[in-house]
N, CA and C atoms as an extended XYZ file, in Angstrom:
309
Properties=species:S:1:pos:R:3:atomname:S:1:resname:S:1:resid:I:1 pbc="F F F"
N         0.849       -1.170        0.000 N   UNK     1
C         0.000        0.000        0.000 CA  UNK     1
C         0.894        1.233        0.000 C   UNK     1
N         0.889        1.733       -0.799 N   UNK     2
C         1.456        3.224       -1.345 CA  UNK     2
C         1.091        4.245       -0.985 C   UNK     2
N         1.310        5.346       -0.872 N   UNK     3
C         0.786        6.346       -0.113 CA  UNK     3
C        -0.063        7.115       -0.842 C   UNK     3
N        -0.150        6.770       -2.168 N   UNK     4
C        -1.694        7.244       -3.126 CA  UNK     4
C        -2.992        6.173       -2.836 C   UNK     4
N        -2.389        5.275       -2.122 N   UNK     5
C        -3.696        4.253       -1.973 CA  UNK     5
C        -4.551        4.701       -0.697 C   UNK     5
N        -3.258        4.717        0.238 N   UNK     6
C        -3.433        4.993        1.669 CA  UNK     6
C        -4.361        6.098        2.047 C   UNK     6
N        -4.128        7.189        1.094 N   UNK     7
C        -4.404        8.703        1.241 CA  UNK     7
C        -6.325        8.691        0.089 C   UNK     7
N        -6.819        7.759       -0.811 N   UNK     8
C        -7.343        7.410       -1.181 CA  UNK     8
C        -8.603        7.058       -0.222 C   UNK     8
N        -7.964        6.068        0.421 N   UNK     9
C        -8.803        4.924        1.465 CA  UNK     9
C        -8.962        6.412        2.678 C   UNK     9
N        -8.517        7.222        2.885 N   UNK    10
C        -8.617        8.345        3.981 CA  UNK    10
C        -9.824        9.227        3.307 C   UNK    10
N       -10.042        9.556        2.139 N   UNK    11
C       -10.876       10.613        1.400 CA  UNK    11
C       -11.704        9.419        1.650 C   UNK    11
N       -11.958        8.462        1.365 N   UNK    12
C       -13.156        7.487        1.495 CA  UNK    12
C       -13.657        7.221        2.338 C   UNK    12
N       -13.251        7.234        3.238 N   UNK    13
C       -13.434        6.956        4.898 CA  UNK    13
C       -14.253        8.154        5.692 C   UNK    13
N       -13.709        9.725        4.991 N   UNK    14
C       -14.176       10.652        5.370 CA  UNK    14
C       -15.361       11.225        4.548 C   UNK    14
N       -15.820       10.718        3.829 N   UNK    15
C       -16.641       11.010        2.688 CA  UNK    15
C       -17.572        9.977        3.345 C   UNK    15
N       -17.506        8.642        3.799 N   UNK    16
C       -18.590        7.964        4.160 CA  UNK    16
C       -18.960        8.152        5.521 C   UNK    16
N       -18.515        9.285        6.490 N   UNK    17
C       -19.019        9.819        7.528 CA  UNK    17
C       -20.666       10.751        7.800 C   UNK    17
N       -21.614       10.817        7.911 N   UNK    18
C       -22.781       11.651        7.450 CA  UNK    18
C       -22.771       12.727        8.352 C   UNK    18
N       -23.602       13.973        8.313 N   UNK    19
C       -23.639       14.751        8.884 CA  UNK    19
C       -24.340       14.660       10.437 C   UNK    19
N       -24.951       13.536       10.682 N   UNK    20
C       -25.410       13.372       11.782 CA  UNK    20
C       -23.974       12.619       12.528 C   UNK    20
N       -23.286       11.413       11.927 N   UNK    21
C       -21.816       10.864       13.145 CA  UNK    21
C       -21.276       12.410       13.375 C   UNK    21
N       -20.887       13.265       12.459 N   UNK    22
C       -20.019       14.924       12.291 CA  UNK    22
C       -20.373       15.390       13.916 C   UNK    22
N       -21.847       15.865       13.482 N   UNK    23
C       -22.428       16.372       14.708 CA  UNK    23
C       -22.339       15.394       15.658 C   UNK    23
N       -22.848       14.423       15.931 N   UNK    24
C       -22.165       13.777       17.113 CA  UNK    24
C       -21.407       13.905       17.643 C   UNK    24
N       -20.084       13.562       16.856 N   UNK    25
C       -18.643       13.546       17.479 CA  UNK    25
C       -18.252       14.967       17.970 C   UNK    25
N       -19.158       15.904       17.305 N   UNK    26
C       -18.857       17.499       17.681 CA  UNK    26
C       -19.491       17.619       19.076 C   UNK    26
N       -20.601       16.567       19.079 N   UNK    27
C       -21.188       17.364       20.641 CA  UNK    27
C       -20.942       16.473       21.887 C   UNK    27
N       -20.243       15.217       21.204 N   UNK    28
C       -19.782       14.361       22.240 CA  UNK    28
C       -18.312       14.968       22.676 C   UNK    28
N       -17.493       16.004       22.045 N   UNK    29
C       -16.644       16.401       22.308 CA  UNK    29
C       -16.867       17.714       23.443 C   UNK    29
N       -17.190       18.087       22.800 N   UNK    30
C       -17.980       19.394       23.671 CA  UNK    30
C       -18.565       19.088       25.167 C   UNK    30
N       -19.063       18.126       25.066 N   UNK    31
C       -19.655       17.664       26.369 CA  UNK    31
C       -18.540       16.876       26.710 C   UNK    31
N       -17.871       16.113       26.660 N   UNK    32
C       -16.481       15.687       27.031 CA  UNK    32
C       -15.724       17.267       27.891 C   UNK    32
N       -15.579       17.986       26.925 N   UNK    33
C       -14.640       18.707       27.507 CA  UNK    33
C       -15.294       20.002       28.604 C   UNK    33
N       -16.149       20.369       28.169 N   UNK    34
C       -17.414       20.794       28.982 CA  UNK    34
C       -17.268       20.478       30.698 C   UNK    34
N       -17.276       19.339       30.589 N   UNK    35
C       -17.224       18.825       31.841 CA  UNK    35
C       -16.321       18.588       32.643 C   UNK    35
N       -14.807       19.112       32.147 N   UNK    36
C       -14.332       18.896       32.806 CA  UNK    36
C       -13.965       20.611       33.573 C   UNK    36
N       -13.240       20.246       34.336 N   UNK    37
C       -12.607       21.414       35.253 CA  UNK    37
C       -11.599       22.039       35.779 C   UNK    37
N       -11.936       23.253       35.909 N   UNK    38
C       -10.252       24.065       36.369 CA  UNK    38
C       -10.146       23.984       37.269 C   UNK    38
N        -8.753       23.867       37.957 N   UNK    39
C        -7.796       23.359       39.504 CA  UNK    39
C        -8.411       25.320       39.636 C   UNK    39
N        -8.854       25.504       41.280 N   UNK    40
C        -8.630       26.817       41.723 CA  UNK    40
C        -7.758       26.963       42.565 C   UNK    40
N        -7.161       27.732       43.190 N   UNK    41
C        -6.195       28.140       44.049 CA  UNK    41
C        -6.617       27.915       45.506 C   UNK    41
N        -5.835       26.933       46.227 N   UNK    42
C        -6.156       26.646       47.720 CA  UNK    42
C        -6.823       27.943       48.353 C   UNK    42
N        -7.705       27.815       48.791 N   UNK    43
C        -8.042       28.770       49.812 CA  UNK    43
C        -7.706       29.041       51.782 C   UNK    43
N        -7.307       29.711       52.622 N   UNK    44
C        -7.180       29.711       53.382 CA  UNK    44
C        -7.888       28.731       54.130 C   UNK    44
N        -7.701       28.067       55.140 N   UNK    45
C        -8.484       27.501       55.899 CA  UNK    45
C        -9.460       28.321       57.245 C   UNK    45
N       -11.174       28.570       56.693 N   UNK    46
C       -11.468       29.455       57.163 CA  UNK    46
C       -11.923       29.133       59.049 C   UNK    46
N       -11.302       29.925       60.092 N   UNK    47
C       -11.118       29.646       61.419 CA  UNK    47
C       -12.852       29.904       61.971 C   UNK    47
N       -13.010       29.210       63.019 N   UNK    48
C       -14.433       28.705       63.719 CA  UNK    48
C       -13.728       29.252       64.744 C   UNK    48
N       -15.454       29.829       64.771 N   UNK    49
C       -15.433       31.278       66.425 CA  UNK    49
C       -15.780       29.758       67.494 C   UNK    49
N       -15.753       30.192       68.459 N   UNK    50
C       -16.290       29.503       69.824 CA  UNK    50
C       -17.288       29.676       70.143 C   UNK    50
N       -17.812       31.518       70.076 N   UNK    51
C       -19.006       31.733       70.111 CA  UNK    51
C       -19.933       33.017       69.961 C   UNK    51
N       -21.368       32.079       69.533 N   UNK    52
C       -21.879       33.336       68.603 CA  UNK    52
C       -22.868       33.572       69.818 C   UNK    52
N       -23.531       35.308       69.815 N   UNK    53
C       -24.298       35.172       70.534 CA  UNK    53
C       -25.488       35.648       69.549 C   UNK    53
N       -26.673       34.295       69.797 N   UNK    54
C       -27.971       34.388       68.617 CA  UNK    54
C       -28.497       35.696       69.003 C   UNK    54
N       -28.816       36.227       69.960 N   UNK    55
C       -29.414       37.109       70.512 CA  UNK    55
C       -29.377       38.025       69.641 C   UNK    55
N       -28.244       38.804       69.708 N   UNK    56
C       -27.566       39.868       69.253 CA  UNK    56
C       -27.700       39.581       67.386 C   UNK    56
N       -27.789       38.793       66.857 N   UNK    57
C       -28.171       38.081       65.377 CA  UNK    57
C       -29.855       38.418       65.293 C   UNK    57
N       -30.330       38.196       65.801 N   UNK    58
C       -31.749       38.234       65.604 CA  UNK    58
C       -32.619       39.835       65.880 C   UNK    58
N       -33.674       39.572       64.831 N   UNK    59
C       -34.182       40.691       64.179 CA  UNK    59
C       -34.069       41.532       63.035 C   UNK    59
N       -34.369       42.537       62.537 N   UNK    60
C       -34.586       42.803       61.211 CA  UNK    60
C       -33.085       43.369       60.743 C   UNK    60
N       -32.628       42.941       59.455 N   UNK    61
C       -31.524       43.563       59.222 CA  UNK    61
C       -31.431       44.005       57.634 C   UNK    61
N       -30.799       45.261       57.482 N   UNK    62
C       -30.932       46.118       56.400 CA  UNK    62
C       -29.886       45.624       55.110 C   UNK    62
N       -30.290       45.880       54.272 N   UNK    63
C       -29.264       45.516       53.084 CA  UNK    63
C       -28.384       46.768       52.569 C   UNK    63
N       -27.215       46.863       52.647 N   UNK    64
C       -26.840       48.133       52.586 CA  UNK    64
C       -25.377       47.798       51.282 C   UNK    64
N       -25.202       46.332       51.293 N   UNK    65
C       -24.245       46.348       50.142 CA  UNK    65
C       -24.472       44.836       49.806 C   UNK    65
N       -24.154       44.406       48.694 N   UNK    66
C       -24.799       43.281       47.992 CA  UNK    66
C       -23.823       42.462       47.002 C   UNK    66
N       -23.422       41.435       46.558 N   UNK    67
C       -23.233       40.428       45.528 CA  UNK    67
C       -24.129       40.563       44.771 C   UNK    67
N       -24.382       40.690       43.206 N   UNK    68
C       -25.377       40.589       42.363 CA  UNK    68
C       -25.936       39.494       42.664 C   UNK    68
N       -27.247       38.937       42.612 N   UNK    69
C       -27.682       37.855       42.266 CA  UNK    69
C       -28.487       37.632       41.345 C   UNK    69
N       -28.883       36.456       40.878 N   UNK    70
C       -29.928       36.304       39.720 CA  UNK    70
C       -31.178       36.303       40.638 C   UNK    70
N       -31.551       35.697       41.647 N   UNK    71
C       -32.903       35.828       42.232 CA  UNK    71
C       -33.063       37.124       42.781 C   UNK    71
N       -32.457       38.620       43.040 N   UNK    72
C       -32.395       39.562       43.305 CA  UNK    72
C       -32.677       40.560       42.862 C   UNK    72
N       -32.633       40.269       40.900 N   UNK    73
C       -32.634       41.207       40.144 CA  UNK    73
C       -33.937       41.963       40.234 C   UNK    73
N       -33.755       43.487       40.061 N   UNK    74
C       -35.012       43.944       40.699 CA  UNK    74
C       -35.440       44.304       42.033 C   UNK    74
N       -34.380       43.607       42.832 N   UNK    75
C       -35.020       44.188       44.178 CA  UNK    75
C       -34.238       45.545       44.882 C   UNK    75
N       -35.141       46.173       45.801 N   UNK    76
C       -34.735       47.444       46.282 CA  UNK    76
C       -35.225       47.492       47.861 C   UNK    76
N       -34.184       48.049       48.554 N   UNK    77
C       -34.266       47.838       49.815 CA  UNK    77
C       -34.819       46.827       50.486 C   UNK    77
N       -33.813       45.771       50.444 N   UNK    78
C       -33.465       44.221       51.014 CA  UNK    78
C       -33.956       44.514       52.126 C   UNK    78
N       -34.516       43.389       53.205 N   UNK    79
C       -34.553       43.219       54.537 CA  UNK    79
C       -34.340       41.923       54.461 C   UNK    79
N       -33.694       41.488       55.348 N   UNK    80
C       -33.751       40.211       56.224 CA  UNK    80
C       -34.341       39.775       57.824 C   UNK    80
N       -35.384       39.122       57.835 N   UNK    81
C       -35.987       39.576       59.289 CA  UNK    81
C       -35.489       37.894       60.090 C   UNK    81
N       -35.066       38.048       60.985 N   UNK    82
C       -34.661       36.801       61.508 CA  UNK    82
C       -35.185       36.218       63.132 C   UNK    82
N       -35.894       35.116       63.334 N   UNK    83
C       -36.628       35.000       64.301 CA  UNK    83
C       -36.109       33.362       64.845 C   UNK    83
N       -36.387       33.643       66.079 N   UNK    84
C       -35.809       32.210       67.277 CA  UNK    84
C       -37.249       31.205       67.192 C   UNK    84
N       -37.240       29.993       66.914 N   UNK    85
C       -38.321       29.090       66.761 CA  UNK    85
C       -37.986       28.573       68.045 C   UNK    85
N       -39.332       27.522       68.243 N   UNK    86
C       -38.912       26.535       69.090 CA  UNK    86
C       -38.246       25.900       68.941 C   UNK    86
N       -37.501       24.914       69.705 N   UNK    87
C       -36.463       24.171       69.315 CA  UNK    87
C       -35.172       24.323       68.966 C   UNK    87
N       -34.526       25.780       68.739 N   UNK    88
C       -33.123       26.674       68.537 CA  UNK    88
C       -33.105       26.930       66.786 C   UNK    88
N       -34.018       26.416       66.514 N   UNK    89
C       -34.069       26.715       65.113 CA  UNK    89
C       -34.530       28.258       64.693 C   UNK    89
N       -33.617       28.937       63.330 N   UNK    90
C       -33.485       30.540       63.327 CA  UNK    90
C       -34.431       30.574       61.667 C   UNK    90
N       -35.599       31.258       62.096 N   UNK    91
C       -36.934       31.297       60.734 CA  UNK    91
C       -36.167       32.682       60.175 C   UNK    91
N       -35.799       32.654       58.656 N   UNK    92
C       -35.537       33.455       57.788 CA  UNK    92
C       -36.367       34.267       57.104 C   UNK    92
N       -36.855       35.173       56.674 N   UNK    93
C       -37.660       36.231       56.033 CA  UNK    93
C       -37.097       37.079       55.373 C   UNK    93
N       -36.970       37.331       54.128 N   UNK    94
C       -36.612       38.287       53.319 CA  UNK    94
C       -37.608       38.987       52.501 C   UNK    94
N       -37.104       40.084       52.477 N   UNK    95
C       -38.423       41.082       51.702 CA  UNK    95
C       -37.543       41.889       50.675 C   UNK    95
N       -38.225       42.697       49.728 N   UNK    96
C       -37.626       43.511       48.934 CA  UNK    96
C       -38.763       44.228       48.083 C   UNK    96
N       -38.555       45.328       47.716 N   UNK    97
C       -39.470       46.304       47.358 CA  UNK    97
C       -38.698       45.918       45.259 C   UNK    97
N       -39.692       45.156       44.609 N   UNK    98
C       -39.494       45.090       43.274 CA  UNK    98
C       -39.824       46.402       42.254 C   UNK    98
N       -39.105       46.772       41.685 N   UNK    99
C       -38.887       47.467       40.334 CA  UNK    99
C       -38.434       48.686       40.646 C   UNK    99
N       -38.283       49.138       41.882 N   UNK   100
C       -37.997       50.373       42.357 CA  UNK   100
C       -38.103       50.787       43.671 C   UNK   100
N       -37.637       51.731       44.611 N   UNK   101
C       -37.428       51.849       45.739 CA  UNK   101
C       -39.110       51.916       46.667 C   UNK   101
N       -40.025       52.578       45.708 N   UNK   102
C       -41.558       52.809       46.196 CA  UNK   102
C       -41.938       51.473       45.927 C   UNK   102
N       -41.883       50.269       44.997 N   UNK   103
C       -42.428       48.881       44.414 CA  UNK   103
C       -43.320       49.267       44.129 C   UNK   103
């Protein structure tokens, strides 16, 4: 086998591929690589208080600086209202005035 045969049998091979294996192999790649992931940079090891006092945690608290979020978009003057259940369990409440500071 000669390298006009060889190179022959390669155009043939690629010519009898259809546009649906093409796309396949395009999205099995994609999702192959898709999935994989980037190493991030060690982070500090973050230190544990001894102790919190709930007391002083609980009740209404103002939003005064923020992380964007996607469930957020739209909101204006955040509250967080925070309450002691029975049992030591802490009931969460958030409010926000949508589309503008009046809603």
């Amino acid at each position: 086998m000669n390298f006009y045969t060889s190179n022959k049998y390669m155009v043939a091979c690629i010519k009898c591929l259809s546009r649906a294996h093409v796309t396949f192999l395009i999205t099995l790649f994609l999702f192959v690589t898709g999935c994989s992931t980037i190493p991030r940079k060690s982070s500090p090891e973050l230190q544990v208080v001894s102790y919190v006092d709930i007391e002083r945690y609980l009740g209404k608290w103002y939003e005064i600086a923020l992380y964007p979020n996607w469930f957020e978009e739209g909101c204006y003057r955040s509250t967080a209202l925070y309450e002691m259940l029975p049992g030591g369990k802490i009931k969460v409440t958030n409010q926000c005035r949508m589309h503008g500071p009046d809603g």
